[in-house]
C-alpha positions in Angstrom: -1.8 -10.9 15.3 -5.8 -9.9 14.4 -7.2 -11.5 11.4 -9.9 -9.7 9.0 -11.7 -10.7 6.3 -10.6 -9.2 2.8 -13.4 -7.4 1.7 -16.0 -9.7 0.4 -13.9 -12.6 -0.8 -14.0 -14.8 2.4 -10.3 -14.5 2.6 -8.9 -13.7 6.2 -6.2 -12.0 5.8 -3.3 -10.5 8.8 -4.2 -6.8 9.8 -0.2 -6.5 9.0 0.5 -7.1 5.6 4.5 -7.9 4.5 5.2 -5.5 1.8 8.2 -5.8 -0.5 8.7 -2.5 -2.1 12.3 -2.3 -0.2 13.7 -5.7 -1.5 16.2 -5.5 -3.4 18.3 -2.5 -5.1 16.0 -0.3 -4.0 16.2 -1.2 -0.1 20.1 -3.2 -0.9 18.6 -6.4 0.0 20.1 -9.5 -0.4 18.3 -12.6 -0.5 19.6 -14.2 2.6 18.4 -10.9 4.0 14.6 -11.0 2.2 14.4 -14.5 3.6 14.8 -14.0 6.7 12.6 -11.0 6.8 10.1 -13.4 5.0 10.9 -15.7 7.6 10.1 -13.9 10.7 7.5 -12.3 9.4 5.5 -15.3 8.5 6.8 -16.6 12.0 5.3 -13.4 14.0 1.6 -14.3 11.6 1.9 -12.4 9.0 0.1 -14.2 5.9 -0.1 -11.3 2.8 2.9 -10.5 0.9 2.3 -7.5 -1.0 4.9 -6.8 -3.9 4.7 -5.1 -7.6 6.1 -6.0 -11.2 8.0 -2.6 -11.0 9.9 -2.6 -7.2 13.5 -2.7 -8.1 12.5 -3.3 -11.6 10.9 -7.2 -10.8 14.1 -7.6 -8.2 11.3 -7.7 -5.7 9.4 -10.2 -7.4 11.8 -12.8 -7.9 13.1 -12.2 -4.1 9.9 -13.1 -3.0 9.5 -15.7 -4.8 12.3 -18.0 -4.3 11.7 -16.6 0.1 8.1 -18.5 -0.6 9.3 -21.4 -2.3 7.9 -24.3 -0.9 5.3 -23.2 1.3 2.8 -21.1 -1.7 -0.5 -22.2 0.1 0.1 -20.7 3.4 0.5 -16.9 1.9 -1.9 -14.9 0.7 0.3 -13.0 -2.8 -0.6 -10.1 -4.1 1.7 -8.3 -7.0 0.5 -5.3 -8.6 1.1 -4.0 -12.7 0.7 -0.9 -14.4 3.3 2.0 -13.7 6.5 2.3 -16.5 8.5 -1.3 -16.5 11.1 0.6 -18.8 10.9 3.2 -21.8 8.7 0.9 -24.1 5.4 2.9 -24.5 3.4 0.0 -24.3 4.9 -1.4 -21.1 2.6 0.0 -18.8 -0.8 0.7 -18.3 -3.8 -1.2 -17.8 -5.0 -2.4 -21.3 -5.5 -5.9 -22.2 -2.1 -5.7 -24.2 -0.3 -5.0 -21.4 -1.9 -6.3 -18.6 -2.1 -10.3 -20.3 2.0 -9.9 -20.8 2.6 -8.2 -17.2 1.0 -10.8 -15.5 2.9 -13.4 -17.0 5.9 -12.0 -16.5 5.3 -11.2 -12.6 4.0 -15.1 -12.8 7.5 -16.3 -13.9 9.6 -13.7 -11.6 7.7 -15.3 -8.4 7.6 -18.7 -9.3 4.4 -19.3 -9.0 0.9 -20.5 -11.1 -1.1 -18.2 -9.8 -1.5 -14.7 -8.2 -4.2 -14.5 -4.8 -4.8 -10.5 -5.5 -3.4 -8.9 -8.8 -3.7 -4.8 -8.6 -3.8 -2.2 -11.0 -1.4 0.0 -9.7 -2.4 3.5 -10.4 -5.6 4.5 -12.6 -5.0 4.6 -16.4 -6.9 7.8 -17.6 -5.6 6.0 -21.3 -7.7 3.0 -20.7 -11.4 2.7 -20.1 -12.8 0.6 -17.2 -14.5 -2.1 -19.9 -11.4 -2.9 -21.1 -9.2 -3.6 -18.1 -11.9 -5.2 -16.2 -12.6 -7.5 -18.8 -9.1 -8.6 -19.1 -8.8 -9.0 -15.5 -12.2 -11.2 -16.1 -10.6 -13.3 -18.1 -7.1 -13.7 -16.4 -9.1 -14.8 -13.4 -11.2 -17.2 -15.3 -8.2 -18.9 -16.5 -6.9 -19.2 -13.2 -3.9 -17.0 -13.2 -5.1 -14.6 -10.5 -8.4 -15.4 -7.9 -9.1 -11.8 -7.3 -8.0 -8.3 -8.3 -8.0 -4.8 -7.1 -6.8 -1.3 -7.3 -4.3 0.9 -5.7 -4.2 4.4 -5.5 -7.7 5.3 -7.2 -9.4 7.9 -6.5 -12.9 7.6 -5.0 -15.1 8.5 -8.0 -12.8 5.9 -10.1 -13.9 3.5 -7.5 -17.3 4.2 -8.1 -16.9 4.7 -11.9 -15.4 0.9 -12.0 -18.1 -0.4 -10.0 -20.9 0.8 -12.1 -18.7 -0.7 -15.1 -18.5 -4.2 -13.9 -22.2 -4.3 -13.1 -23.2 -2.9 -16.5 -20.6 -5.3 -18.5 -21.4 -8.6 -16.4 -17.7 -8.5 -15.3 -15.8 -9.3 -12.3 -15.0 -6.3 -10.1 -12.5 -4.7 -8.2 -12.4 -6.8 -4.4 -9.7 -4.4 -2.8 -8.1 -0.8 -2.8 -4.9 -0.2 -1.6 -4.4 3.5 -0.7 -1.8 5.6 1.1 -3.2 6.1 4.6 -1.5 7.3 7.7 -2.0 10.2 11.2 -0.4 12.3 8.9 -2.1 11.2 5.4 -5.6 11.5 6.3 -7.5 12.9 3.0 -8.6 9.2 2.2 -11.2 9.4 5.1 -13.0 12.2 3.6 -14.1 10.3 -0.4 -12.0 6.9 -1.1 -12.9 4.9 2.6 -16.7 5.6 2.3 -16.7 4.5 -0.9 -14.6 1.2 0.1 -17.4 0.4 2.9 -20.7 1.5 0.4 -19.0 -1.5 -2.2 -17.4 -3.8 0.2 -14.0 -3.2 -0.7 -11.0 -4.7 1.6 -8.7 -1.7 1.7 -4.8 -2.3 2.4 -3.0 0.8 3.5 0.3 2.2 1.9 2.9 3.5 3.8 0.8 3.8 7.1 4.4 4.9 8.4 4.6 8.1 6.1 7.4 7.1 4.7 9.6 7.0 7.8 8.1 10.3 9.2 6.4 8.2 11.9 9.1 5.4 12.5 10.5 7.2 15.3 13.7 7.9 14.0 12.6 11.5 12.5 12.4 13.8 15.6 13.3 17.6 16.4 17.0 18.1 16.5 18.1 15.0 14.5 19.6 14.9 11.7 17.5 12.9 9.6 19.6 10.1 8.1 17.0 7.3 7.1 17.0 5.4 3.8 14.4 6.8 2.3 15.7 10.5 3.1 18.4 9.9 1.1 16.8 9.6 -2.4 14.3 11.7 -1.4 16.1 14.5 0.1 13.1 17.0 -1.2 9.9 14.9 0.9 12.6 15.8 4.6 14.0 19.2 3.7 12.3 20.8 7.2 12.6 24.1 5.7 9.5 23.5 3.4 6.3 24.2 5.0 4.9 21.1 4.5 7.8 18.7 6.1 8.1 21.5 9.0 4.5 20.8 9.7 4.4 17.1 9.3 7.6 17.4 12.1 5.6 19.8 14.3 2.8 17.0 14.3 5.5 14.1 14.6 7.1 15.6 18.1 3.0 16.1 19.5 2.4 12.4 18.6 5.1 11.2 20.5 4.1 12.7 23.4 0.6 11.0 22.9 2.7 7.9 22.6 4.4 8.3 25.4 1.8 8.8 27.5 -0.2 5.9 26.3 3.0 3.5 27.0 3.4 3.3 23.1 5.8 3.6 20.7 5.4 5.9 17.7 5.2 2.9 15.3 2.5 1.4 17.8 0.6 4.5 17.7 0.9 4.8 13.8 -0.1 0.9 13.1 -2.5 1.2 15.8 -4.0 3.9 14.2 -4.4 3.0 10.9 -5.5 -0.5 11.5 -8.2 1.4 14.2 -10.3 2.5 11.2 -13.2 0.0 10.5 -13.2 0.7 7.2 -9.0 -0.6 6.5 -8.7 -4.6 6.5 -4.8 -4.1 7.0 -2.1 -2.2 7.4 1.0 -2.9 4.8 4.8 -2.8 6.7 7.9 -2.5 4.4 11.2 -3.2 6.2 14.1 -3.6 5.0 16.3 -5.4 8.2 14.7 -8.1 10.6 15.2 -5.3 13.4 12.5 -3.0 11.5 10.6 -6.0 10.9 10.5 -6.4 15.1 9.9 -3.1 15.9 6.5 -3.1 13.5 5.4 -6.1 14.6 5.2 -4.8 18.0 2.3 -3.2 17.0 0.2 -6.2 15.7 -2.4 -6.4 18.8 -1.7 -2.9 19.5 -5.9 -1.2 19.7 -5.8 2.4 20.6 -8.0 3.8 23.5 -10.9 6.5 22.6 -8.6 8.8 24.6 -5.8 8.4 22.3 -7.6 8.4 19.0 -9.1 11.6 20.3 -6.1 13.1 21.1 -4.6 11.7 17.5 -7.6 13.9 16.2 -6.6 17.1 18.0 -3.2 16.8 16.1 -3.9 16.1 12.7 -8.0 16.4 11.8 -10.1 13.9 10.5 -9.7 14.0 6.7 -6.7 16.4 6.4 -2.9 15.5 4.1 -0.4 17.2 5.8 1.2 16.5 2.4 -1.5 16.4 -1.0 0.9 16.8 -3.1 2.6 13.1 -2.4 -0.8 11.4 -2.5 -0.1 10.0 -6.4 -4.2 10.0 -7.1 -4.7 13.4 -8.4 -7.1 13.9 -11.7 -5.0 14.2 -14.9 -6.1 18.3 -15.4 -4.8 18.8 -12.0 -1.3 17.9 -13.2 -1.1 18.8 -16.6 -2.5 22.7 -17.3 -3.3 22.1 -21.2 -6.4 20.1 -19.5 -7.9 22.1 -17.7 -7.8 25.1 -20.5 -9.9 25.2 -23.6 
């Protein structure tokens, strides 16, 4: 397992990052079955848990937390707040209001005193940067969370909310956590030269593309993984877009090949490759996943190969925008883009 440090803080932190979105109902996780995922992944050096107040409605949370019990200081824990808990309008977001409550909440559900990274979760266009950055300020002064950061911004939020903390004397956003994979590429092009102009630690989201690069998507399969079947609409090959993330799928596999790799090798190795990414976040939901991914943890790519990843999918280019979950308000909703 590489180390890197997170960002700024001093923190070293696994290049692999545990991430809990499937325990629970969403992944039918048991807690036998989280701990020993916990287990082995803090056995194979894996010291960052990455969960959310929201996974399986705070399932996740309180899995993780009784899998930690007992050994807090050896794990780096970072939880996240801000998408819809339920249909309360005023549980979610990233005001003060919600954010004091949240945190406390998350901080009961894992057992725990304290949070290591506490992330907004998506931007709040509701919610100016003064007043969640000064309620963060103050949740870490009081020792609830050491450090915070954001998920899913785009890059002129990340600027906008570095330019607040400066001008407001507050403490600022230490990390972004963004979706990054071969086939998710966009961030390359604004959000990860921001991250290295501000010293952000950046934690990559589903550097796996949800399954697409896992290996068990190929030409001719019937695609039958988990996530598939919620999300029948992100594997239907007879939309362009999934028809060209499987066209770029069977190509990569032959790079892997090649290179003596596996396709989950090749992915991790990828996304971990970039200087700019501190680590890459896993979510399995069995102990054989978990294996299969770790693999990958000393896994460094060859210029050849990264080349040849290149030639595939181009620097800076989503085979699939419209999943990216960071897009400006007026793109999404007409009545703001029209006087």
């Amino acid at each position: 397992m590489q180390y890197r440090t997170l960002g700024r803080t001093g923190v070293q932190v696994s290049s692999l990052a545990l991430g809990a979105m499937n325990f629970g109902r969403i992944g039918h996780t048991t807690q036998e079955e989280v701990t020993a995922v916990v287990d082995a992944a803090l056995a194979g050096g894996i010291n960052l848990i990455d969960t959310a107040d929201v996974y399986s409605g705070g399932e996740s949370e309180e899995l993780v937390g009784k899998a930690i019990a007992g050994r807090r200081d050896d794990i780096v824990l970072a939880t996240k707040a801000g998408l819809p808990m339920d249909g309360e309008r005023s549980h979610r977001g990233s005001s003060r209001h919600w954010l004091v409550t949240a945190l406390d909440d998350s901080l009961r559900r894992l057992g725990v005193d304290h949070i290591d990274l506490y992330q907004i979760h998506r931007w709040d266009p509701s919610t100016s940067d003064e007043e969640t950055l000064s309620a963060l300020t103050d949740l870490q002064r009081a020792g609830k969370i050491r450090y915070f950061g954001s998920s899913t911004f785009p890059a002129y939020r990340l600027v906008q909310s570095q330019w607040a903390a400066r001008d407001n004397r507050l403490s600022r956003y230490v990390t972004e956590q963004p979706n990054y994979s071969i086939l998710q590429r966009g961030i390359e092009t604004h959000v990860l030269p921001v991250t290295e102009q501000y010293g952000l630690g950046v934690l990559a989201w589903s550097p796996l593309a949800s399954g697409w690069l896992s290996g068990a998507i190929r030409e001719g399969r019937e695609i039958t993984t988990h996530r598939s079947a919620f999300m029948p609409q992100r594997f239907d090959t007879t939309v362009p877009a999934n028809r060209a993330r499987l066209d770029a799928v069977e190509k990569l596999a032959g790079v892997a090949d090649e290179a003596g790799l596996t396709l989950i090798q090749l992915a991790l190795g990828f996304v971990t490759a970039h200087p700019a990414v501190t680590g890459a976040i896993i979510g399995p939901r069995t102990l054989d996943h978990l294996h299969s991914q770790l693999a990958a943890a000393d896994t460094v790519l060859s210029t050849d190969v990264l080349d040849a990843i290149d030639t595939i999918v181009a620097p800076g280019v989503d085979l699939a925008a419209h999943e990216k979950n960071d897009a400006p308000p007026a793109l999404l909703d007409p009545s703001l883009r029209r006087r």
